[in-house]
C-alpha positions as CSV (number, residue, x, y, z in Angstrom):
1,X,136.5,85.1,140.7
2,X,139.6,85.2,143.2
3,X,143.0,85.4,141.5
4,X,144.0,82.5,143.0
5,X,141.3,80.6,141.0
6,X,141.3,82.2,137.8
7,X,145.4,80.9,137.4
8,X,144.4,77.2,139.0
9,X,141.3,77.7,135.7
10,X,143.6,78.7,132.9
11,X,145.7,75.8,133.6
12,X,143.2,72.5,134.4
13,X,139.6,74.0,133.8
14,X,139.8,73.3,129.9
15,X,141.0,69.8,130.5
16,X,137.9,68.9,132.9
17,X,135.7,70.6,130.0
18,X,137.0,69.4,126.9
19,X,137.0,65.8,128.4
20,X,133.1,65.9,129.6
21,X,132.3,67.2,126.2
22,X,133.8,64.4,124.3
23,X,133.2,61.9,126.5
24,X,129.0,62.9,127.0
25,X,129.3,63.3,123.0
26,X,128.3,66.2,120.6
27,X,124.9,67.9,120.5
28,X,123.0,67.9,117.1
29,X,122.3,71.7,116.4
30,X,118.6,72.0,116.7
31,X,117.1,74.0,114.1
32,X,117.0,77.5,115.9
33,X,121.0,77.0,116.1
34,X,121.4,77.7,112.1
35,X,122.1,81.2,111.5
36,X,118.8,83.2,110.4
37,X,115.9,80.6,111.5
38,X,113.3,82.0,113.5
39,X,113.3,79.8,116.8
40,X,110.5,81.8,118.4
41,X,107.6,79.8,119.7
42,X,103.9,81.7,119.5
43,X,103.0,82.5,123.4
44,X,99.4,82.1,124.5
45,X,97.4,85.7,125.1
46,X,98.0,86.2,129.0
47,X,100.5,83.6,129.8
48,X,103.8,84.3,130.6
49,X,107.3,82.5,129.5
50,X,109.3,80.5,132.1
51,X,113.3,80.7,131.6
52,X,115.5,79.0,133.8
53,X,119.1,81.3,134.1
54,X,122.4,79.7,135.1
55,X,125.8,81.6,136.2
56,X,128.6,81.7,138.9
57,X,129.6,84.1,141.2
58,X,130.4,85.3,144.9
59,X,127.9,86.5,147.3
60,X,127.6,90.0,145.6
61,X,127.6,89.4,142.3
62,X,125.1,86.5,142.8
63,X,123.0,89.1,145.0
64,X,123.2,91.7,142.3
65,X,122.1,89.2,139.6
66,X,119.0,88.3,141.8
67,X,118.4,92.3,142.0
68,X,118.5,92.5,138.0
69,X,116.3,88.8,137.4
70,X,113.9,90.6,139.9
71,X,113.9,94.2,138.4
72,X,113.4,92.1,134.3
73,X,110.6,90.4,135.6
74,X,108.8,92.9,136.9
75,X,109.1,95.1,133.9
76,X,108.2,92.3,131.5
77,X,105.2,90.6,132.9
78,X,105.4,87.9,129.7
79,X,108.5,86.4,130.8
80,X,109.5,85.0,134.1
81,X,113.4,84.7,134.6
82,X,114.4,81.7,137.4
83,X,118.1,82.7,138.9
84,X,119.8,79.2,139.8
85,X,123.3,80.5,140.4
86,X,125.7,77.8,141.0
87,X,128.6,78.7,142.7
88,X,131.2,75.8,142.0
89,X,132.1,73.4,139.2
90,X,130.4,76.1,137.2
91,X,131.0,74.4,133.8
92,X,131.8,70.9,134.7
93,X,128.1,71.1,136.2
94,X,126.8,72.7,132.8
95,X,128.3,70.3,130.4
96,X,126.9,67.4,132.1
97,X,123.1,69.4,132.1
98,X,123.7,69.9,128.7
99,X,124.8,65.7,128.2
100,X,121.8,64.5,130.2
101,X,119.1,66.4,128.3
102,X,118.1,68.6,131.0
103,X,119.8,71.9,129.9
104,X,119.6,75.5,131.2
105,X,117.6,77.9,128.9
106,X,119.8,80.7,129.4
107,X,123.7,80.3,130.7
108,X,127.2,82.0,131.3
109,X,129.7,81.0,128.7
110,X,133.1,82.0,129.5
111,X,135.2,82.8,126.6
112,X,137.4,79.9,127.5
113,X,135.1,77.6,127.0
114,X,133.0,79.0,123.5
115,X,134.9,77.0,121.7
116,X,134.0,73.6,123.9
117,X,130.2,74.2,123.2
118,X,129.7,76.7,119.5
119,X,130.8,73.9,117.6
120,X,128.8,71.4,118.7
121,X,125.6,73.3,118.3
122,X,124.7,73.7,121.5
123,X,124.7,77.5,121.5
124,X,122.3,79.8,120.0
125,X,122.6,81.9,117.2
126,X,121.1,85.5,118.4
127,X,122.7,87.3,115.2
128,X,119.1,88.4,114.3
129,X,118.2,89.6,117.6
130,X,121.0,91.8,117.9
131,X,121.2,93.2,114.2
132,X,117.3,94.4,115.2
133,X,117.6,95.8,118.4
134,X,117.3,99.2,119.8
135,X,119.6,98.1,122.7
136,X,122.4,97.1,122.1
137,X,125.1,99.2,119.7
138,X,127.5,96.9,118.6
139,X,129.8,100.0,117.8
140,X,129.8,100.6,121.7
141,X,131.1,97.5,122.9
142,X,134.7,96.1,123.3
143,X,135.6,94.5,120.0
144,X,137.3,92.0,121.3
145,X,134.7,90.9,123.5
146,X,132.2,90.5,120.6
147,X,134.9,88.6,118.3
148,X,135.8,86.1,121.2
149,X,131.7,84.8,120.6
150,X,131.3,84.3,117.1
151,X,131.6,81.5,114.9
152,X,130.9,80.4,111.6
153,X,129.9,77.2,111.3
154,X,130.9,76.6,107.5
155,X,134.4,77.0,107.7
156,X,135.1,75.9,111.4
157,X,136.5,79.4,112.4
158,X,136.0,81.5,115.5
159,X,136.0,85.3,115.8
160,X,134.0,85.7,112.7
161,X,130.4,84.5,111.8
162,X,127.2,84.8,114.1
163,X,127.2,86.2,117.6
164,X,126.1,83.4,119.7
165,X,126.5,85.3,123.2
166,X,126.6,88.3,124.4
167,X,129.5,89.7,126.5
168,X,128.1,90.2,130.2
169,X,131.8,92.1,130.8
170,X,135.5,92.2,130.0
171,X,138.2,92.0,132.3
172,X,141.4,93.3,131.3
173,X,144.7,92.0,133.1
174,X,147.1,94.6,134.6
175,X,150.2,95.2,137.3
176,X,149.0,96.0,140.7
177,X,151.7,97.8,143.2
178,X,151.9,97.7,146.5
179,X,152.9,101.5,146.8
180,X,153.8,101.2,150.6
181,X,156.9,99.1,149.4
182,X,157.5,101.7,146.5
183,X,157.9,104.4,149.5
184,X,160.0,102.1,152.0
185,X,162.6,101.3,149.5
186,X,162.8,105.0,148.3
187,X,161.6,103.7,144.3
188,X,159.4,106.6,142.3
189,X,155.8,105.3,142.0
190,X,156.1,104.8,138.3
191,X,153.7,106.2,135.5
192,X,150.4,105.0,134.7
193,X,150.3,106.1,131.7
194,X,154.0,104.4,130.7
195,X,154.8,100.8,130.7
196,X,157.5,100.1,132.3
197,X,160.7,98.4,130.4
198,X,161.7,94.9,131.2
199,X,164.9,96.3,132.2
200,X,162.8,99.0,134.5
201,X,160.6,95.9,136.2
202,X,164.2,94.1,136.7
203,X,166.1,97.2,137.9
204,X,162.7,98.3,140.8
205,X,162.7,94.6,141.8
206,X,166.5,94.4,142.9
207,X,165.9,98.0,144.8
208,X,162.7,96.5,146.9
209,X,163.3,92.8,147.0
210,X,165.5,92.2,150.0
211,X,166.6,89.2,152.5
212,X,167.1,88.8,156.3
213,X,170.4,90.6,156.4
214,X,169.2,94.0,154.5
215,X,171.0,93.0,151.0
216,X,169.5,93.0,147.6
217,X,170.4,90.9,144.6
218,X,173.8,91.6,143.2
219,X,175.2,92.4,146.9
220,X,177.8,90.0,148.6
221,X,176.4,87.5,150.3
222,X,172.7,88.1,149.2
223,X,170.4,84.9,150.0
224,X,167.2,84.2,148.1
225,X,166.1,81.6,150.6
226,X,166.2,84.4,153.4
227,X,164.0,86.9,151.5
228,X,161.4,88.9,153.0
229,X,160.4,91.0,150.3
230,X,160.0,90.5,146.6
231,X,160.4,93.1,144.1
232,X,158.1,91.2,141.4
233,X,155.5,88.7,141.6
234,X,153.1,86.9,138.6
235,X,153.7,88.7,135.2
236,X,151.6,85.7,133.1
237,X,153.4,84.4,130.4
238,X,150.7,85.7,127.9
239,X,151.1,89.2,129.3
240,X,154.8,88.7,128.8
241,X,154.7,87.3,125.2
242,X,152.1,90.3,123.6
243,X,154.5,92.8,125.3
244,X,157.5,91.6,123.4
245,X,155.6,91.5,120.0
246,X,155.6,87.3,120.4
247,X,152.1,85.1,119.6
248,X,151.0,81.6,120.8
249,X,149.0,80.4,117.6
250,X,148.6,81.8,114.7
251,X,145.5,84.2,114.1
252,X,143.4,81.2,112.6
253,X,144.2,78.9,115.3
254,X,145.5,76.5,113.4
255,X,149.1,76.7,113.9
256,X,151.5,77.2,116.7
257,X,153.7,79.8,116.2
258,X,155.3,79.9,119.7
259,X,159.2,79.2,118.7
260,X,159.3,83.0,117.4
261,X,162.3,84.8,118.6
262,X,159.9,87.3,120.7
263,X,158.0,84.9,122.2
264,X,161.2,82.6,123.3
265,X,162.9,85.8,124.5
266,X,159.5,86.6,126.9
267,X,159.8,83.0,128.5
268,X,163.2,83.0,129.1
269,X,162.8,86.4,130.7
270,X,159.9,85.2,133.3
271,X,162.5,82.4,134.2
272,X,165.5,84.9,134.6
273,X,163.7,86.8,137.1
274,X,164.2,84.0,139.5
275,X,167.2,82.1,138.1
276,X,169.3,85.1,136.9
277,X,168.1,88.7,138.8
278,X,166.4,86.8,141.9
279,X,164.0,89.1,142.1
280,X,161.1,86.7,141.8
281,X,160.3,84.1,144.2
282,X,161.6,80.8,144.0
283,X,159.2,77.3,143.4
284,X,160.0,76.3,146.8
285,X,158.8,79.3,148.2
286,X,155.7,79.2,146.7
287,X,154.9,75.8,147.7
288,X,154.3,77.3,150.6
289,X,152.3,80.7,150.0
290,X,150.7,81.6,146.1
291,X,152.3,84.1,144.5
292,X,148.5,85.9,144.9
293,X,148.9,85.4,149.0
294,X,152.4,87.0,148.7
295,X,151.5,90.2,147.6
296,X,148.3,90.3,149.5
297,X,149.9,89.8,152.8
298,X,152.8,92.8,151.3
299,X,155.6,90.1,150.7
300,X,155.5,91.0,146.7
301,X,155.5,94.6,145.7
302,X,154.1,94.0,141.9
303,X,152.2,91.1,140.8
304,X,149.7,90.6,137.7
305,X,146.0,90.4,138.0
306,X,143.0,91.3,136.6
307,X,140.3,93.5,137.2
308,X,137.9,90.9,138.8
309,X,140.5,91.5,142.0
310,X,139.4,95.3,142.3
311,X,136.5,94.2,144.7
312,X,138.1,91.6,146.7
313,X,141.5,94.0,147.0
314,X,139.3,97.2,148.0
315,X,137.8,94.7,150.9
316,X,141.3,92.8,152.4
317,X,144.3,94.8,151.8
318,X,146.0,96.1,154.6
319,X,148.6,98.6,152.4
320,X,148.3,101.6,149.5
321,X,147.8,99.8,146.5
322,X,147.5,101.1,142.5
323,X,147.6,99.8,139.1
324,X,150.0,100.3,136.4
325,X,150.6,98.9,132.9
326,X,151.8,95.6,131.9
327,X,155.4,95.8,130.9
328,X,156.9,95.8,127.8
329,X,160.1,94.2,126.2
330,X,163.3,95.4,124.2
331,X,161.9,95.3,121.3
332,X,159.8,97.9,121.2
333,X,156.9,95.6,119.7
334,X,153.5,94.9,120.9
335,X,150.7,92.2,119.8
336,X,148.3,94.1,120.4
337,X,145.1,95.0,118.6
338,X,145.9,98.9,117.9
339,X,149.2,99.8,116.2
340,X,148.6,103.2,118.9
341,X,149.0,100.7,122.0
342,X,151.2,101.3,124.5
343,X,151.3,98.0,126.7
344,X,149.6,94.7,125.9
345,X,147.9,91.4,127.2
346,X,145.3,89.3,127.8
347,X,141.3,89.9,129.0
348,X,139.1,88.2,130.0
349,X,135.2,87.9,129.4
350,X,132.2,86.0,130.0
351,X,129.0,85.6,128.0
352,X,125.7,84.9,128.3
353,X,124.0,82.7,125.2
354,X,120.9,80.5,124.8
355,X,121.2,76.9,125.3
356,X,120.4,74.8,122.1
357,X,117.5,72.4,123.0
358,X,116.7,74.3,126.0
359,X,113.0,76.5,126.4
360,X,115.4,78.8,126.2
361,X,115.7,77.9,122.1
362,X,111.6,77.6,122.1
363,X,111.0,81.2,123.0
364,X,114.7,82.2,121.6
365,X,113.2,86.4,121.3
366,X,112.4,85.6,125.2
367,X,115.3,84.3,126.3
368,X,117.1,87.4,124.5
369,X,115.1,90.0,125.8
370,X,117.0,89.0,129.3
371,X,120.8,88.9,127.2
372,X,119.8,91.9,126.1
373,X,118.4,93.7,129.3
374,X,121.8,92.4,131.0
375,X,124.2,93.1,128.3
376,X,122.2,96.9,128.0
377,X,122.8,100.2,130.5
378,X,121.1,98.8,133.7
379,X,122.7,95.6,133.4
380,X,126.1,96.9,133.2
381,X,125.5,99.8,135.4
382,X,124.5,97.5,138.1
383,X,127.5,95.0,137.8
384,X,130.2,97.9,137.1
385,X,128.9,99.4,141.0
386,X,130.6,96.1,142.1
387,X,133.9,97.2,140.7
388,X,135.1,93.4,139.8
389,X,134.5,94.1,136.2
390,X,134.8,97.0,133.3
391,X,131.1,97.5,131.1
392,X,131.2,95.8,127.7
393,X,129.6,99.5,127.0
394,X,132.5,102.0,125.7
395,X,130.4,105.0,127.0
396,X,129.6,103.9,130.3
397,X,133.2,102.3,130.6
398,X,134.9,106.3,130.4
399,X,132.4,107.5,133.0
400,X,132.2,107.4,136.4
401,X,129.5,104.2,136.5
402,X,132.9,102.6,136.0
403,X,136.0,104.7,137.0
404,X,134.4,105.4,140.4
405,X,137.4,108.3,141.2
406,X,136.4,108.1,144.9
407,X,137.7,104.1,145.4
408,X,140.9,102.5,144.5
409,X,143.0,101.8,142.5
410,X,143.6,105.8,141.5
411,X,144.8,104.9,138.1
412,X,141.3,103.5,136.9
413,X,141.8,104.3,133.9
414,X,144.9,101.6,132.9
415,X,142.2,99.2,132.5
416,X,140.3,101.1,129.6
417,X,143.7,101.5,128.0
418,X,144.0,97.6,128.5
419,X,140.4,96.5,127.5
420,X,141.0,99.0,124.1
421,X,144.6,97.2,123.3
422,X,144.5,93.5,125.1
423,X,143.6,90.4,123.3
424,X,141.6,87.4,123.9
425,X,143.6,84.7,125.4
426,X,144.4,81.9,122.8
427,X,142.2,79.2,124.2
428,X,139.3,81.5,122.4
429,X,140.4,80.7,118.8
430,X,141.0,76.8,119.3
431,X,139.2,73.8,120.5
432,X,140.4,72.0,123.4
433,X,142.7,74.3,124.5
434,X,143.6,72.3,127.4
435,X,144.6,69.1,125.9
436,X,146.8,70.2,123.2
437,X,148.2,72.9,124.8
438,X,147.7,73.1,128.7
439,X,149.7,69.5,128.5
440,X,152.3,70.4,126.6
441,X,153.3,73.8,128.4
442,X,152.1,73.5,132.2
443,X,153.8,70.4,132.6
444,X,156.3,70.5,130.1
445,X,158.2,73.7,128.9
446,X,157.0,75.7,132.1
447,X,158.7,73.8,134.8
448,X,161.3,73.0,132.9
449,X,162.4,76.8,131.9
450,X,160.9,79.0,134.4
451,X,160.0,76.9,137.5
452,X,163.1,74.7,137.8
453,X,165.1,77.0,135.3
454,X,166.6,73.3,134.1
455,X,166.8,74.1,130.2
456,X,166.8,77.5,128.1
457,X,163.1,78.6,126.7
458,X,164.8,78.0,123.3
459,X,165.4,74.7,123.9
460,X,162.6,73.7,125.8
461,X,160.4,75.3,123.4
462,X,161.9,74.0,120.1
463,X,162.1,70.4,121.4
464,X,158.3,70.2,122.2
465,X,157.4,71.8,118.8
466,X,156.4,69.1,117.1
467,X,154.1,67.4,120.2
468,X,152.5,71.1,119.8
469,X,151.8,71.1,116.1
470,X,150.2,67.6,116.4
471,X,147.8,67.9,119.3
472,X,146.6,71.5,117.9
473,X,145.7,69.5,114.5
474,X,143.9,66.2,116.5
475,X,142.5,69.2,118.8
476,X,140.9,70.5,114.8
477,X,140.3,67.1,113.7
478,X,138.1,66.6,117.2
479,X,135.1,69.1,115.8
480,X,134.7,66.6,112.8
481,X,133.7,63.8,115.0
């Protein structure tokens, strides 16, 4: 997935599935969905299990998917595996399978949108599977890509509970640099293995960003409007926030916890690298090119991303390029999930789980034998050879399946750092992440602080508080329906 499409997803895709959800109406769980039941159906001697398989992709991940559906089927004459890939309106297309009774045995989940379908019982549980297989070590894989797919139906929580998908990866968010601006403007490549300050970001941005007439910010009779090179491009707000020791919601979900001093200090910051240091590109400027198209055409020397770029930057960028760490603030405090972490974030991840009412739920050991085989070595192996994502394996992560030392981006190993520390994004601890908060904060506080720079974070932040807190609890109250 193209960076330019994951940001336009974080901000509406929630919306489109939260409202096809409630409006198609909640799925009874079917009795393989409980935690423990057997959902297995007896297979005739000789015949062999049909599964249908769903998931998105570009032309080379779609093509290495077919590879692996091929290379399953052939070792497991018992089970055929049909690939339907479907590259656009991924989930929007899934939800309304799902609705109209004609669902997908075996699907991607993306961790954004768990929480949409778990509670409604239209995932499997495959707790049993994976407690008794030889497979997959859950002591090997990413804990927070396990966490982000379990819930516990009892008390309504997510994180803990059953496992009701497997990760198929996890994609750590870091800063890419466009080195050939480093060298032009005479700035030290900086450290991979140090974050740099916010007062480091702010200080290499003024040296590289420059306008028509040669000046940088803080010179007499520096213009913004006129520049042709930006120091700093996208540093996500979330990125921002964990750096500075500030949370979204609390760990629970159930409260928003956003008015913290750390977390108002880390907006108000992203808006001050336009309004204050103009070092950032202004709204009007990127109404004409993404901040994405900026630094891949070399108009914006650092910008966020994660590491589903790697592929797509190996193939179109016409300068040096590395990664580097997210940035940290002034206080010296991380949310992070290691109290050793240097830098912090967000990831990414997707899953792959059984559709409840599916075949997929009739022959639930056959449908994980596939989870399994694509979640195990070869699976990950195969994908990892791509480069657009990091093995939910811990082993084959640190090798060279992964790390690939003869392609970019040198510093390969900033992203293990980063899948080891980084969090799940909030939207994976609370339903209908879209409507309570996506409306509140992409077209509320966000223009009004770092877009249009028209009111303090503080302010902004505080007087929307309220609107928060009651949308997260209706967003709660939704799941008893």
């Amino acid at each position: 997935m193209n960076a330019t499409l994951k940001r336009l997803w974080r901000v509406t895709g929630w919306v489109l599935v939260a409202a096809l959800v409630v409006a198609c109406g909640a799925v009874a769980p079917a009795p393989g969905t409980q935690p423990g039941a057997d959902s297995s159906a007896p297979v005739a001697e000789g015949e062999a299990v049909t599964l249908t398989f769903v998931g998105w992709g570009g032309p080379d991940e779609i093509e290495v998917f077919q590879t692996l559906v091929d290379s399953f089927n052939q070792n497991n004459p018992d089970i055929v595996i049909q690939y339907n890939p479907i590259p656009e309106d991924y989930v929007t297309k899934l939800t309304t399978m799902i609705a109209g009774g004609t669902p997908p045995d075996i699907a991607y989940i993306p961790d954004g949108d768990f929480s949409a379908f778990a509670p409604r019982g239209q995932l499997v549980s495959i707790e049993q599977f994976v407690q008794a297989s030889d497979v997959i070590d859950l002591d090997n894989i990413w804990e927070s890509a396990l966490e982000r797919y379990r819930y516990d139906p009892a008390s309504r929580a997510f994180g803990v509970g059953d496992l009701y998908a497997l990760p198929k990866d996890i994609g750590p968010t870091v800063l890419y640099i466009n080195k050939d601006l480093f060298n032009q403007a005479g700035v030290p490549l900086p450290d991979p293995t140090q974050p740099l300050t916010w007062d480091e970001i702010v200080e290499i941005g003024r040296q590289i960003t420059v306008d028509a007439n040669g000046l940088h910010p803080g010179e007499e009779g520096f213009d913004i409007n006129t520049v042709e090179v930006f120091g700093v491009g996208d540093i996500w707000f979330e990125n921002a926030v964990y750096g500075n020791g500030g949370r979204i919601i609390s760990d629970d979900g159930r409260t928003f916890v956003a008015d913290d001093p750390e977390t108002i200090a880390a907006v108000q910051w992203l808006s001050d690298l336009t309004h204050v240091y103009q070092v950032h590109p202004t709204s009007q400027q990127v109404e004409s090119m993404s901040l994405g198209q900026m630094f891949e055409t070399g108009r914006v020397a650092m910008t966020n991303n994660g590491r589903w770029a790697v592929t797509t930057y190996r193939n179109i960028l016409p300068f040096d390029w590395d990664v580097i760490p997210n940035p940290v603030g002034p206080s010296g405090q991380l949310t992070a999930r290691a109290d050793d972490c240097t830098f912090s974030g967000w990831s990414g991840s997707v899953g792959i789980a059984i559709i409840a009412g599916s075949n997929g739920e009739r022959y639930a050991e056959q449908a994980y034998r596939f989870i399994e085989f694509i979640a195990g070595s070869q699976g990950q192996t195969e994908q990892a050879a791509l480069g657009f994502q990091i093995p939910n394996q811990k082993d084959l992560a640190n090798s060279n399946v992964f790390l690939q030392p003869d392609q970019k981006p040198e510093n390969a190993e900033v992203f293990l750092e980063a899948a080891r520390c980084e969090l799940a994004g909030p939207w994976t601890r609370t339903p209908l992440y879209g409507q309570w908060f996506n409306d509140n904060w992409w077209q509320g506080v966000w223009p009004e602080v770092v877009v249009n720079g028209e009111k303090t974070a503080e302010a902004a932040i505080q007087e929307r508080k309220e609107a928060f807190q009651s949308a997260l609890d209706d967003a709660w109250e939704s799941l008893e329906e």
